[in-house]
N, C-alpha and C positions, 0 to 999 in steps of 0.2 A: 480430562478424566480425573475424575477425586482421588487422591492416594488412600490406597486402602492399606496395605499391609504394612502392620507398625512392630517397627524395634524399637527396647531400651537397651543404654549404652552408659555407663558410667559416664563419660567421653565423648561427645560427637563434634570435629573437627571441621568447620567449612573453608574451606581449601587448600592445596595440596601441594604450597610453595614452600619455600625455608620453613617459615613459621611454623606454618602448620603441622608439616610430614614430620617435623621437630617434637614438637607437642605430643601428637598421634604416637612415633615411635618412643617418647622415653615414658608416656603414658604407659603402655604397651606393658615395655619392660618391670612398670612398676606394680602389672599385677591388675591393670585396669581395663575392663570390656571398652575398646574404642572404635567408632566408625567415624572414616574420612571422607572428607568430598569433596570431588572434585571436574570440572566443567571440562576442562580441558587436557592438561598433561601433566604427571604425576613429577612433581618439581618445579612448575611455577616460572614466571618472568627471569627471576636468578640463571635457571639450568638451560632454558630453551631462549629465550628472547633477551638476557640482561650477561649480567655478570659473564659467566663461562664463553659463550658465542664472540660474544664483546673482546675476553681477554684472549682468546685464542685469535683474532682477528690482529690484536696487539703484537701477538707473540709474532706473528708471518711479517707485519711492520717492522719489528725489530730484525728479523732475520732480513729483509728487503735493506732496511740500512744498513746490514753488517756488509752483505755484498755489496752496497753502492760503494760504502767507503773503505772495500777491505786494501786500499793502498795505503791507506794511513797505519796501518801497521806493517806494512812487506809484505801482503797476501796478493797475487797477482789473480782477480777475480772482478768480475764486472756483474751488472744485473742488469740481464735481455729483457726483465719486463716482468707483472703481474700474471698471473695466469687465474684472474678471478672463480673460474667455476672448483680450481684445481683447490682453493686457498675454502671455498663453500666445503665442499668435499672432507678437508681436512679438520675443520671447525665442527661440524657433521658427523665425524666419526669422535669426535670427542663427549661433543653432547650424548650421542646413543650408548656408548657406554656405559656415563654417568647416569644415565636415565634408567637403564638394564639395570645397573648394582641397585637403584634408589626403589625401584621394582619389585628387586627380590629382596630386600631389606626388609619391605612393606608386608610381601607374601609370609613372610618368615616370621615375625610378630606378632600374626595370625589378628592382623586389623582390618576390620569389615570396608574396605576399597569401597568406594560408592563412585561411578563413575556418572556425569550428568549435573545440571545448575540444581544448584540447592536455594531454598529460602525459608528465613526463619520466619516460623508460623508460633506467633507467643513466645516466651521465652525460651522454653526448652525444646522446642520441636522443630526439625529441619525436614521439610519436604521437597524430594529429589523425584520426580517422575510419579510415579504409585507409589513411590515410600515414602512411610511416616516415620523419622529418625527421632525418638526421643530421648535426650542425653539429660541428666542429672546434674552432670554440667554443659553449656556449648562455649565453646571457642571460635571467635570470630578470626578470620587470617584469609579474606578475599584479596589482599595486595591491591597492587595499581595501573593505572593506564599511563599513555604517554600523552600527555597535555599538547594543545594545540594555541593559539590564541584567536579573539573573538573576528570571525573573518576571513582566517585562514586558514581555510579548504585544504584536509591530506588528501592528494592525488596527481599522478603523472610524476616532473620533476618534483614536489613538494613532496617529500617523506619524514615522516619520524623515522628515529632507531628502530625500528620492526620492520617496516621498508625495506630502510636502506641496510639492512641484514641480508634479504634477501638480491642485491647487486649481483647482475653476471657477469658486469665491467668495471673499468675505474674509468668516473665523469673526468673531465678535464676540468672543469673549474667547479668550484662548491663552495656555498656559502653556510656556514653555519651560525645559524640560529639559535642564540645561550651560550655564555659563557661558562657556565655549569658542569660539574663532573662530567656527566654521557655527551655537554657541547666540545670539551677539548682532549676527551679520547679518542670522538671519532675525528675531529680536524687533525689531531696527531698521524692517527689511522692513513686518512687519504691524502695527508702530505708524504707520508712516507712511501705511496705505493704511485706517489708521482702527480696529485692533482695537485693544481694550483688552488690554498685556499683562503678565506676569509672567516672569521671569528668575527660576527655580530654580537652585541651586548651591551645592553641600556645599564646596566650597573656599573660604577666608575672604576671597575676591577674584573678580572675573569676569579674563576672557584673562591667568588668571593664571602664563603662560610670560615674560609682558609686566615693563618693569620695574612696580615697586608704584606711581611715580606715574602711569603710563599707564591703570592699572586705577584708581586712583580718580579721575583725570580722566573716566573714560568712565560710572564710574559717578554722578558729578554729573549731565554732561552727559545720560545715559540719565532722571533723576529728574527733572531740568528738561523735558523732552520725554515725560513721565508712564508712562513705563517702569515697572514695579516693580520694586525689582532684592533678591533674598534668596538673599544671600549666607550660608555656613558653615548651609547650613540642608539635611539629608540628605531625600532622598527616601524614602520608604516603599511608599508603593502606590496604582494607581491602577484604578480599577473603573470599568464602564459597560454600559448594557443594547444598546448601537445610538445613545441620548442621547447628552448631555454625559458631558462624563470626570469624574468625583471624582476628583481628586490629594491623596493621606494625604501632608504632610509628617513629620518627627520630632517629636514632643513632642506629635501628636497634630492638629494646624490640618489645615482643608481647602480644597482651592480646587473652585471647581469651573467646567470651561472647553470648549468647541467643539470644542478642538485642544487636544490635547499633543503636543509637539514636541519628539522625542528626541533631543537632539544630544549625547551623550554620548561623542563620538570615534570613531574608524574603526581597524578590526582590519584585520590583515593575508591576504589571499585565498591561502593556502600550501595548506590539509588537504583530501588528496584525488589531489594532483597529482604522486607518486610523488619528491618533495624527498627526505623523511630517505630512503625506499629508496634513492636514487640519490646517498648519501653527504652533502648535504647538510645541514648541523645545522643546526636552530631553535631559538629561546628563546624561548615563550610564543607560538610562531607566526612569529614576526618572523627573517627569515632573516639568519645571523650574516655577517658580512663583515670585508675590512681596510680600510686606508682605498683601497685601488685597489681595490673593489667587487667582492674576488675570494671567492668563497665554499669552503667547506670541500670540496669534489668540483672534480677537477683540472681547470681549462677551465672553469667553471661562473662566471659571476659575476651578481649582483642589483643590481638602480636601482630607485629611487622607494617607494613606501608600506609593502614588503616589509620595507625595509632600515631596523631602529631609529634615530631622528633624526626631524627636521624633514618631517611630511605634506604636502610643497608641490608643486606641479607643475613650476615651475621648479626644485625642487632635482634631481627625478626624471630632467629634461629633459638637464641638463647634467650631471648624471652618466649617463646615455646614451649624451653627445656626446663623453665623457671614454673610455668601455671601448671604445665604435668605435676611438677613437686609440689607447685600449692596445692591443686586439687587432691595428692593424693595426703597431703597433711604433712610433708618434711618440712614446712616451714619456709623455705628456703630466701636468700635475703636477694631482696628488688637489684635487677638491672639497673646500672648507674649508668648513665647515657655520656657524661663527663669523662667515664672511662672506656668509653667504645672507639676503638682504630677506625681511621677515614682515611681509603687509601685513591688516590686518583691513577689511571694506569698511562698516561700517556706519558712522552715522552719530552723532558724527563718526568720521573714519577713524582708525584706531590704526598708527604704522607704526612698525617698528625695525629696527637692523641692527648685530650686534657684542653686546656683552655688556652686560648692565643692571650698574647699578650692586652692588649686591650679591654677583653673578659676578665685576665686577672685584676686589672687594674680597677675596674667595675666594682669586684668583691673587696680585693684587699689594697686599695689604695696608691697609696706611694710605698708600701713596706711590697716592693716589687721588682724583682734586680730578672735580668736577660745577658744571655750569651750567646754569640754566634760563632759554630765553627767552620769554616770555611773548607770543602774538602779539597782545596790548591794541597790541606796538608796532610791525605787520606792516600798513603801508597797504592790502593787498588783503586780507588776511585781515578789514579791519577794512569793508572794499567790498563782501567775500561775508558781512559778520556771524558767522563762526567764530570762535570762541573756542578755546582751546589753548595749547598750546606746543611748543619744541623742545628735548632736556634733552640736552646732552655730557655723554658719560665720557671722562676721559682720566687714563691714567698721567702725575702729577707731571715735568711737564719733558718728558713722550713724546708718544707719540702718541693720538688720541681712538681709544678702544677701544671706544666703544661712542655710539649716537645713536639718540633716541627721541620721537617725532614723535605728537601729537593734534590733530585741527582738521579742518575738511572740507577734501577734495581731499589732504591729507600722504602719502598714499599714491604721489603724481604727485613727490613730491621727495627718494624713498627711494632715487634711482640716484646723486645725485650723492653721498647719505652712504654709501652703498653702497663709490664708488670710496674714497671719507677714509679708511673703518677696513680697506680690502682693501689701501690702497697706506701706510696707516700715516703717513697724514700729522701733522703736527702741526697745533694751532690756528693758530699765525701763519703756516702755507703757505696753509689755506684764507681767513686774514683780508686775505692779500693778493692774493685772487681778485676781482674787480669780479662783481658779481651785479649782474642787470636791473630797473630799476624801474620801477611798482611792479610785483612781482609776491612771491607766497609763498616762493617760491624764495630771497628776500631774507632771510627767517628765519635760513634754515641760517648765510646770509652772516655777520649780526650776530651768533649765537649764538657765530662762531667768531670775530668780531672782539672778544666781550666775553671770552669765554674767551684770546684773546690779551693782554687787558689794556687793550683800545680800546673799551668799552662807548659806545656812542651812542647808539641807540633804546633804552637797556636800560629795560623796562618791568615791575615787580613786583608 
């Protein structure tokens, strides 16, 4: 059926994840006619399938280890077991919340919701059903899928994260597939609610975006808590009747496991959706941009998982909140991707922000000095039993260019290194900051009081 009936919109937003409902709502606010769309569910991969689902599955892992181990503290308590549909339930009421407030948020802004698959028809025109959307400007924000590799069939035991979201038990053995952010939260995940597992990974390191000491901190800490972790080791094939999965690695070994768990990264949701017709150019799918998120078709700009860089939800968010102000004319200054938090949530947590060492070394050579503090010398760290550290980059005489954070809970102290390497501070700014005691948060303090030249807790 042709679409017939046509709206103009200052604004018209194709899809309705971080990026977008970002976009849409500070559009919104700025006084701009906007309509959104969306195929599926008003919040995207992040609120329903990624991010939230994800971390609240965490949070019941943590709680599961606190009871396995609450003897190490004098707590006489034990854990009878997983109660899978119990732990769905509780992740379930969390998302539906989130999803209501993100809802009424939308209603309240008075943004034309377009529910149904959109495609862009020419530059400025999204057609959703019988509607003709024409925006003045459009914004691209269809996010991503979960990658598969060539051969290997999602179905039965083989699941991506979307899958294996929806678990009503815990498998007894699980092999996971990527060493990657979503591969070592969820092997965190099903080790802690009791499977026996494996971390497959052809690259010679796990969260290997990370710097190199964060990947082998995580991969100790994984082998201590009986992880398996097989690194530089390629996948081949994996076969099954409706059973167990056989996983063929290289060189010929096999595992054989309940669950395989593809977490092999997320491609971008572009083909299909009339992009290159309507002058937009892609690279491998990945829609190309500048750094004002302006794409190659005049009026056209892309946020979040579409645009190559960093798969985050907050990067997607605030570049969003960024093309609302370009389009409505504040000018406002480009997303630095350098300064975006990358938080991993397993256990322990991986955090960083700025550039690893070996990056700095790329740009600024040998005029490149590093510190590690070790949290042996971190009173609460030593309160919650984590183990880690906090490691500065800083250019010689400049500023820390780069901060990189392991231990449980490091995730929770990624804002203040956040502002260091966004505001370019130097070590003796933040070593003359007072930090609260005790708390972790004190890490970063000493890290940058040692790197100032005032080592005190320094612990090695």
């Amino acid at each position: 059926m042709p679409a017939t009936a046509e709206t103009t919109h200052d604004v018209v937003v194709l899809g309705g994840g971080s990026g977008g409902y970002a976009c849409a709502l500070r559009a919104a606010e700025l006084g701009l006619s906007v309509a959104l769309v969306e195929k599926d569910l008003l919040g995207g991969t992040c609120l329903h399938r990624g991010c939230i689902p994800t971390k609240a599955l965490l949070h019941a892992a943590e709680v599961a280890d606190s009871a396995r181990d609450a003897g190490r503290f004098g707590v006489r308590a034990s854990l009878e077991g997983v109660d899978m549909p119990a732990v769905t339930a509780y992740r379930d009421g969390v998302v539906s919340r989130l999803h209501k407030g993100l809802q009424g948020l939308v209603s309240s802004r008075r943004v034309d919701y377009v529910e149904g698959e959109g495609r862009l028809e020419g530059a400025r025109t999204v057609v959703v059903g019988d509607r003709r959307l024409v925006g003045r400007h459009v914004v691209l924000a269809t996010g991503s899928f979960a990658r598969s590799l060539p051969g290997l069939e999602i179905g039965g035991p083989v699941m991506t994260s979307d899958q294996a979201l929806g678990l009503d038990h815990v498998p007894s053995r699980v092999v996971v597939l990527g060493g990657g952010v979503i591969g070592v939260e969820f092997a965190s995940v099903m080790r802690s609610f009791g499977a026996e597992v494996t971390v497959v990974e052809a690259l010679p390191r796990l969260v290997a975006a990370e710097d190199p000491a964060s990947s082998a901190a995580l991969e100790r800490a994984f082998r201590k808590r009986g992880i398996t972790v097989r690194t530089g080791t390629p996948f081949e094939s994996a076969t099954h009747d409706g059973g167990p999965v056989t996983v063929r690695l290289a060189g010929g070994e096999e595992l054989v496991a309940d669950l395989l768990l593809v977490a092999v990264g997320r491609g971008p949701v572009t083909s299909g959706l009339g992009y290159e017709e309507a002058g937009v150019t892609l690279d491998r799918g990945f829609v190309v941009t500048d750094e004002r998120c302006r794409t190659s078709a005049d009026g056209v700009y892309a946020v979040g998982d579409i645009v190559p860089g960093l798969q985050l939800a907050h990067r997607g968010f605030a570049q969003g909140i960024f093309v609302a102000e370009d389009i409505a004319g504040l000018d406002p200054a480009p997303v630095v991707e350098s300064t975006i938090p990358r938080v991993t949530y397993c256990e322990p947590e991986v955090a960083s922000v700025g550039l690893t060492e070996e990056q700095a070394r790329a740009v600024h050579g040998d005029a490149v000095e590093t510190y590690e503090y070790n949290l042996g010398g971190n009173g609460k760290s030593q309160i919650l039993r984590t183990q880690g550290f906090v490691k500065l980059v800083r250019v010689s005489d400049g500023p820390v260019v780069g901060v990189h954070m392991v231990g449980s809970r490091m995730g929770e102290q990624i804002g203040e290194a956040q502002l260091v390497v966004a505001w370019e501070a130097h070590a003796e700014d933040v070593a003359a900051l007072v930090h609260a005691h005790p708390t972790q948060n004190e890490a970063l303090g000493e890290a940058h009081l040692a790197l100032a030249g005032k080592p005190l807790h320094a612990h090695n």
